[in-house]
C-alpha positions in Angstrom: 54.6 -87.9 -25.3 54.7 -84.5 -25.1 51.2 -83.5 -23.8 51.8 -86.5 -21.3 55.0 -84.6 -19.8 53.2 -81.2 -20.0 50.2 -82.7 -17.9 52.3 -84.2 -15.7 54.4 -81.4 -15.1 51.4 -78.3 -14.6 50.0 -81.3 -11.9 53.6 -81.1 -10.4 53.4 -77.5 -10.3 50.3 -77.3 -8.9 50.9 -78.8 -6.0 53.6 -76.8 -5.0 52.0 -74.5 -2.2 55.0 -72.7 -1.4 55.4 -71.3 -5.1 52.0 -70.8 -5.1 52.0 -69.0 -2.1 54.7 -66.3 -3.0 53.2 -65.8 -6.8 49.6 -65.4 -6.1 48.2 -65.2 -2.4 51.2 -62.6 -1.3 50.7 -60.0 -4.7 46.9 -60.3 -3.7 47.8 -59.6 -0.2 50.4 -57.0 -0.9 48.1 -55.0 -3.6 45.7 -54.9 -0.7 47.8 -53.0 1.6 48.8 -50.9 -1.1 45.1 -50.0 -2.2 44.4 -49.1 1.8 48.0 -47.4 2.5 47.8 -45.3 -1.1 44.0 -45.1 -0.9 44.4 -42.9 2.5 47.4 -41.0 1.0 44.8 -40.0 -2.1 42.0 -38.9 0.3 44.3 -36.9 2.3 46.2 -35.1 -1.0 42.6 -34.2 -2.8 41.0 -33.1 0.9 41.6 -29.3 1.3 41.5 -27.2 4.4 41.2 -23.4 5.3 45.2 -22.9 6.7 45.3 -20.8 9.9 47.7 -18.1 9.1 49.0 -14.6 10.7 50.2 -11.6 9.4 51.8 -9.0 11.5 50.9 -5.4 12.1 53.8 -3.4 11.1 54.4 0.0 9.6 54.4 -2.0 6.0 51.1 -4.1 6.4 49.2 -0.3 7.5 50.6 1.0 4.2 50.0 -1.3 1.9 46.4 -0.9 1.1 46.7 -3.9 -1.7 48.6 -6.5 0.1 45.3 -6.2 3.0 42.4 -5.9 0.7 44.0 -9.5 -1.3 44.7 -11.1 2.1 41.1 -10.0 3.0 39.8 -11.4 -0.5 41.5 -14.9 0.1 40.3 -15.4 4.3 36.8 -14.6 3.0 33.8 -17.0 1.6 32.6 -20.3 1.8 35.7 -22.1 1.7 38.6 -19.5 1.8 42.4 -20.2 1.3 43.3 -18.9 4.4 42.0 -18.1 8.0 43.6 -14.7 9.1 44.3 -12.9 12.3 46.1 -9.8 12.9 48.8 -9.7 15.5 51.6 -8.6 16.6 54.4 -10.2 16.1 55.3 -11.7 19.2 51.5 -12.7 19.3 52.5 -14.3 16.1 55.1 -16.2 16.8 53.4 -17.4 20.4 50.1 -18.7 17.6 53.0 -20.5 15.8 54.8 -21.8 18.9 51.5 -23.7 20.0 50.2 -25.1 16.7 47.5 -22.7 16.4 48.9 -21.2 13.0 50.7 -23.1 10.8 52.9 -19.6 9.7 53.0 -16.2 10.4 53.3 -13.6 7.1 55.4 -10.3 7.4 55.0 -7.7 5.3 57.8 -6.0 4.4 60.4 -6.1 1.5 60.9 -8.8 1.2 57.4 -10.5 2.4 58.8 -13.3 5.0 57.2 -16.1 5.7 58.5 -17.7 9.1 57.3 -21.6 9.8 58.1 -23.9 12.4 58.3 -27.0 10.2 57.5 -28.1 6.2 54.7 -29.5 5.0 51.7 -29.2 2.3 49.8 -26.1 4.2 53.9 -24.7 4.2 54.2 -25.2 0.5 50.6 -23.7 -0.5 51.8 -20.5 1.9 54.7 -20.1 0.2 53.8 -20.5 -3.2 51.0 -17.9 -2.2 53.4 -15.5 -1.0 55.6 -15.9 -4.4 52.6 -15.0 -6.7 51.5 -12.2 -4.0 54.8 -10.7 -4.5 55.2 -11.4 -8.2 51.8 -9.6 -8.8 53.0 -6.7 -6.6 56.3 -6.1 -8.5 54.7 -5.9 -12.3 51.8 -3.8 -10.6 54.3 -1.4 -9.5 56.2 -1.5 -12.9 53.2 -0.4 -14.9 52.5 1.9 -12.6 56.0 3.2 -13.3 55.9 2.7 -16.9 52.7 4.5 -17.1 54.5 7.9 -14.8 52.6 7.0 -12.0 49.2 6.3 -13.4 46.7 3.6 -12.6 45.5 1.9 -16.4 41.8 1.4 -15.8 41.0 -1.8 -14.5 44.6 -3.0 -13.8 43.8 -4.4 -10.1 40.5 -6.7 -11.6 42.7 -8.2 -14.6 45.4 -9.2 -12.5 42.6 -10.4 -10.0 40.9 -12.9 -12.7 43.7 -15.2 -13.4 42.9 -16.9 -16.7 44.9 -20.2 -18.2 45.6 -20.3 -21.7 47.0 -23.5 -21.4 45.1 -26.8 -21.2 46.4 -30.1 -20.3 45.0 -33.2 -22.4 45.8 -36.8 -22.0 46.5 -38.6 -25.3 43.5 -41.2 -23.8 41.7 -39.0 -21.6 43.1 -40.4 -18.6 44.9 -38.3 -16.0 48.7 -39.3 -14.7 48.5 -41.2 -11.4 51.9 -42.2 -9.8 49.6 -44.7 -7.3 48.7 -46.8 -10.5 53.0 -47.4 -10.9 52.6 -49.3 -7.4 50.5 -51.9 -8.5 52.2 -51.7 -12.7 55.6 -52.6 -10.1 53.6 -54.9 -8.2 52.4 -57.1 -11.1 55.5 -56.9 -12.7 57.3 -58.3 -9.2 54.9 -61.2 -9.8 56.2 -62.0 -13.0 59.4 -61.9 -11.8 58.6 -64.2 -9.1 57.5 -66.8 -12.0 61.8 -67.1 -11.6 60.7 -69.9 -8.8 59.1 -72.5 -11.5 62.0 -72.0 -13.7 64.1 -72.7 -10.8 62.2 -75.9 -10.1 62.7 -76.6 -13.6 66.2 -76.4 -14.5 66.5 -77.9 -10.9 64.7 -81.1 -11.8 66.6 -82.2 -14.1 70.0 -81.7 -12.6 71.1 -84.9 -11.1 73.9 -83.8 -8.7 71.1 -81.3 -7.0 67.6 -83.6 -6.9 66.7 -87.3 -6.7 64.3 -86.2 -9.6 67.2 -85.0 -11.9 68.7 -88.2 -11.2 65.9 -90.5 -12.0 65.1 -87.9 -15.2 68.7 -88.3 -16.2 68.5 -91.8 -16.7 64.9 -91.8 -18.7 65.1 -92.0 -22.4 63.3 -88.5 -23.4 65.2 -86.3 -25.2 66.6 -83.5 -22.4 65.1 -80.8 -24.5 61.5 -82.4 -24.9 61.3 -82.4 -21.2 62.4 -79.1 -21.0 60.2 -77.4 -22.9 57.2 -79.3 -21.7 58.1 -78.1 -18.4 58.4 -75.0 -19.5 55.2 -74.5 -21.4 53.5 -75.6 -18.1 55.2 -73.2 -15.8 54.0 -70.3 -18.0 50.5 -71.2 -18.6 50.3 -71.8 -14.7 52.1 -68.2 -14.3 49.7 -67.3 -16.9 46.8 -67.5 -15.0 48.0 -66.6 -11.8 48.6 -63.1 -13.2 45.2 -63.0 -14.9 43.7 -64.0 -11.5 45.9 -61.1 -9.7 44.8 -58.5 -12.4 41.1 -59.5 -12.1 41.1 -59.4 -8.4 43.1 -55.8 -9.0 40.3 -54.7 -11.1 37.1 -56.0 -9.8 37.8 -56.0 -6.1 40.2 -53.1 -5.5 39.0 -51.3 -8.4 42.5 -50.1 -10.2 41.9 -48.9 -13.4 43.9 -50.7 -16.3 42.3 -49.2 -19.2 40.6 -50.6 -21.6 43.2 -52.4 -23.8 42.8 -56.0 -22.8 44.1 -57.4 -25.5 47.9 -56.2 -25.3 47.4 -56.5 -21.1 47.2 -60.3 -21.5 50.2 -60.2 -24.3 52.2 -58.4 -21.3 51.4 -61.0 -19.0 52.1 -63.6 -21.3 55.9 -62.0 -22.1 56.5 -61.2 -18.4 55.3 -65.0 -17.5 58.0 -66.6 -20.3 60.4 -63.8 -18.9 60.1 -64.7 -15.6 60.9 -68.8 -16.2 63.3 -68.0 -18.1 65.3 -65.7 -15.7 64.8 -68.2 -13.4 66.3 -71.0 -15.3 69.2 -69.3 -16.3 70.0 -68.5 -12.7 69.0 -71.8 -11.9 71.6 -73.1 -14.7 74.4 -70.3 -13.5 74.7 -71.1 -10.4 76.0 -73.8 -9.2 75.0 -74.2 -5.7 72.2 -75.7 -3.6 68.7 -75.0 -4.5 68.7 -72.5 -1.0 71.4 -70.2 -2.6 69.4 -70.4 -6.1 66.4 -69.1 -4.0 68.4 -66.5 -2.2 69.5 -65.5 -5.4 66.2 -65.0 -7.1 65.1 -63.3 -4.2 67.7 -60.9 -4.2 67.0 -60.1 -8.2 63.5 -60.0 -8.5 63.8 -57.3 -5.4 66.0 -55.2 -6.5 65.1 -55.2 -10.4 61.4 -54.4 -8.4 62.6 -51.5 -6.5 64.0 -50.3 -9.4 60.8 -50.3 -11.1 59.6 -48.0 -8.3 57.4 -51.0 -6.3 58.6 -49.5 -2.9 59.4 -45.7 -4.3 57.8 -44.5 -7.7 60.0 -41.5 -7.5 62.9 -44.2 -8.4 61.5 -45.4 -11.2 62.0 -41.8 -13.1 65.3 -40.9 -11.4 66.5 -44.3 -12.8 64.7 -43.4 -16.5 66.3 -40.0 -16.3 70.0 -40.6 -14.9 70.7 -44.3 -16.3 68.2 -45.2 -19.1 70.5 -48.1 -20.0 69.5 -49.9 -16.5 65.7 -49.1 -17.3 65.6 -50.8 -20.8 67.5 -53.5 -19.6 65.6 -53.9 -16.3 63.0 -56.6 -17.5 60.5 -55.2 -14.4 60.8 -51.9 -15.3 60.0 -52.9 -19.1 56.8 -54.6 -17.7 55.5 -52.3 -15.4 56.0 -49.8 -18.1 54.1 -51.9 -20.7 51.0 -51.1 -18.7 51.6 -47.6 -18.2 51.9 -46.9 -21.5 48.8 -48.7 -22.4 47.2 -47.2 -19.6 47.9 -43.7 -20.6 48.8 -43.5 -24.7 46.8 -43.7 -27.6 49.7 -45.4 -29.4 51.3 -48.8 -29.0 54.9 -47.3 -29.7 56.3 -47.2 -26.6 54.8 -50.8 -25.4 55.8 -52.2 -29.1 59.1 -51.3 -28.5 58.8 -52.4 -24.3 57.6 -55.7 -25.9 60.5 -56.0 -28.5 63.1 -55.8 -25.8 61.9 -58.2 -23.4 61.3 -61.2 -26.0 64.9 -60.6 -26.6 66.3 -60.8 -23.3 63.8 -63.6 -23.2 65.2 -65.3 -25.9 68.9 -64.3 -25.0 68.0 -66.2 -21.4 66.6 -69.3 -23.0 69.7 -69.7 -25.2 71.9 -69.2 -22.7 70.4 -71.6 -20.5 70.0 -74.3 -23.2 74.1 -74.1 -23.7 75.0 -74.4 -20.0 72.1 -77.4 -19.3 72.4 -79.3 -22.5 75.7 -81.3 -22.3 75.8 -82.1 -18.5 76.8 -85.1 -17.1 77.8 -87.4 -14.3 80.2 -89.3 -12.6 78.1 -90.3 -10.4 74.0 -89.9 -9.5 
């Protein structure tokens, strides 16, 4: 009886083009623009090049011998920092005024740097100008230290900046904040699994479908037909997130790692996460199936922005001022899942990501079982 209902069922759900629709074609469509809006945005950060720059002529620039030769150092070579004229300043600020610089340095103390608006070539000026003038003051305190003499080989030490500090990965892999879109994005699609445990806890409400009527009357045991419904809606959302991974992985080329394995336990947890939060909405609420949908809508979007789908920058600020809402945030917990198997050589921190969501998972299914089990009807 059983494997009758869940056949019957998975055909049932397979028909429906509409969930279909919003749980595979549109996280396909939407990780394409993502991999051609974020692609562009990766070309443009790791493209570099030579910012057009003035410095102005004045009584400090003539006497500060080091300050020109380092400018004269960084505008020189194959593919210098900077490309530097020498101007006046009311030349200067004429360069700026047209776009044909994007600053104008002057000398002086302290060293100004005057810009018209912000931006990356802004940012690299100034953090330039900070080191330029951070190297000038300990110059001048060893000079004074040493009574006004020059240690040998002073200016070619501070010149040959060498890092003592090396960053390394747990896994090799580098931190990439594009790779949280698509984390979000799948994690959205889990949550949109919500719709077949709508249809489900729908279907067998009597008040709210002709089906839930008819079901009502059958002789299966409520909770068989439940669960057989259930099973079918997550081996059906099951699939549909292995399909949007693989086309993830194969066609746009995002890079999941290598730990398979625990990837499909994820998708398994956020597909029985997702049906569930949608039947206990479902079960809730209760309204017409157009304000469960509404509903759903407005949960899955806004646990999803909160999991940084439409900001990554949210998904820290929410981490770091209200780590309550992030463990309790079930797409946040997913898209996290894959992070951390993305980027650590441990299973800790996805262990623990796992733990929580089988519990709201179970808390959900328990919940929804109460409010579902005893209903009845004056009339169907």
């Amino acid at each position: 009886m059983f494997s009758h209902l869940f056949t019957g069922r998975l055909k049932c759900l397979l028909r429906n083009k509409t969930v279909l629709f919003w749980t595979l074609l549109f996280p396909m469509l939407l990780s394409t623009l993502f991999f051609f809006a974020l692609g562009s945005i990766t070309e443009k950060t790791e493209s570099f090049s030579t910012i057009p720059v003035s410095v102005v002529e004045n009584d400090a620039y003539r006497q500060n011998q080091w300050v020109q030769e380092v400018l004269k150092q960084v505008s020189q070579g194959d593919d210098p920092l900077l490309a530097l004229s020498v101007n006046t300043q009311e030349e200067a600020q004429n360069l700026l005024r047209e776009g044909r610089i994007d600053g104008y340095l002057v000398p002086g103390d302290p060293f100004e740097l005057v810009v018209k608006q912000s931006g990356i070539n802004q940012s690299i000026l100034k953090a330039f100008i900070d080191e330029l003038m951070q190297t000038q003051k300990t110059v001048e305190r060893i000079v004074t230290a040493t009574h006004g003499a020059v240690p040998s080989g002073l200016l070619d030490s501070l010149a040959d900046r060498e890092s003592y500090v090396k960053e390394i990965s747990p896994t090799g892999k580098n931190p990439d904040t594009i790779l949280n879109y698509f984390y979000a994005l799948i994690a959205m699609t889990c949550l949109y699994s919500s719709f077949w445990g709508l249809e489900i806890i729908t279907g067998i409400q009597g008040n709210l479908s002709s089906l839930g009527a008819r079901r009502g009357l059958a002789p299966t045991h409520k909770l068989k037909g439940v669960l057989a419904d259930f099973c079918a809606a997550v081996v059906v959302q099951f699939v549909i997130l292995c399909i949007v991974i693989a086309y993830m992985d194969f066609v746009l080329g995002v890079n999941f790692g290598d730990k398979i394995g625990f990837m499909l336990i994820t998708c398994l947890v956020g597909s029985v996460m997702g049906v569930s939060l949608g039947g206990f909405i479902s079960a809730i609420i209760k309204k017409g199936e157009g304000v469960k949908v509404a509903v759903l809508i407005m949960v899955s979007m806004l646990l999803s922005f909160l999991s940084g789908l439409m900001m990554a920058e949210i998904k820290d600020l929410v981490a770091t001022n209200m780590p309550l809402l992030a463990y309790l945030n079930p797409a946040n917990l997913i898209a996290d899942s894959f992070y951390s198997l993305y980027f650590y050589d441990t299973l800790t921190r996805f262990g623990l990501n796992t733990a929580i969501l089988c519990g709201m998972t179970m808390a959900l299914c328990v919940a929804t079982y109460f409010l579902v089990r005893r209903q009845k009807y004056a009339s169907v």
